[in-house]
Phi, psi and omega in degrees: 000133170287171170302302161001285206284297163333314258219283188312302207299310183283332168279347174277308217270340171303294201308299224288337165264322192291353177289323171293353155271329183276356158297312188080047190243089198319323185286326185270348163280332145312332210263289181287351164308322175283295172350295193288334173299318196291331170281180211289200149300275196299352166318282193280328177274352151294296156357276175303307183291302185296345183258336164279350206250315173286300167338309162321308194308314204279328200264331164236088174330294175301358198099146176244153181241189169247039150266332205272312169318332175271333175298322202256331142295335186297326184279346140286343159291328181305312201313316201298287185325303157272030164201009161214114184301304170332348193275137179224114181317320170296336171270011227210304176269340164293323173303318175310286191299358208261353188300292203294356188073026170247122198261105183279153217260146182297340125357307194295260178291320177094146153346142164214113186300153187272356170283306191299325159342296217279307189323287212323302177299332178245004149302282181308272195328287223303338178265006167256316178306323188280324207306341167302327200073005201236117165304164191293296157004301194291296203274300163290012153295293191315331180290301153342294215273321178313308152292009181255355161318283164313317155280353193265284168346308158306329190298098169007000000 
């Protein structure tokens, strides 16, 4: 598969869960977790990480503090918490910091399967996105073109 093709395949299957967490419909946030699991890791969590680091950027202008990081998870484990048994608040926050580029050492966190990642990762979009006003599309598009920005840029 091209990178390309990798790129597309992970942002339809990235939309389709967090539009299935802001449904809150647990079997199509499955459907598209595996998708995503089928993919690389480091991929997907490029993806997932770069469409969350914007979003943080569009809802707090001004800087994020760590009330506003605690705030968001908790408001997404609240939101969560009663139609997807799988959520577990420590994964919520490793996807937040690893967004912010901060990698807690596996030690830290214990093993993370790259599907509860994935879960995780569209659950926090899918909990960000409206306050933009913009569908979720939009923010992994856009998210998309940056990396393809940056990767262009790396190149020799």
């Amino acid at each position: 598969m091209t990178a390309s093709m990798a790129a597309r395949t992970i942002g339809r299957a990235a939309r389709e869960a967090a539009e299935a967490a802001a449904g809150r419909d647990p079997a199509a946030l499955e459907r598209a977790v595996e998708k995503l699991a089928e993919q690389r890791p480091e991929q997907v969590g490029l993806v997932l990480g770069g469409t969350l680091r914007r979003l943080l950027e569009q809802s707090h202008p001004d800087g994020l503090t760590g009330d506003d990081l605690r705030d968001l998870v908790v408001g997404c484990a609240r939101g969560a918490a009663g139609w997807l048994p799988e959520l577990d608040p420590g994964v919520l926050a490793v996807v937040l910091t690893g967004a912010l580029g901060v990698q807690p050492s596996p030690e830290e966190t214990g093993p993370v399967d790259p599907a509860a990642l994935a879960r995780h990762g569209a659950l926090l979009i899918a909990e960000l996105a409206p306050a933009t006003g913009r569908p979720v599309a939009d923010h992994l598009s856009d998210a998309l073109a940056e990396i393809a920005v940056d990767q262009t840029m790396e190149l020799p």
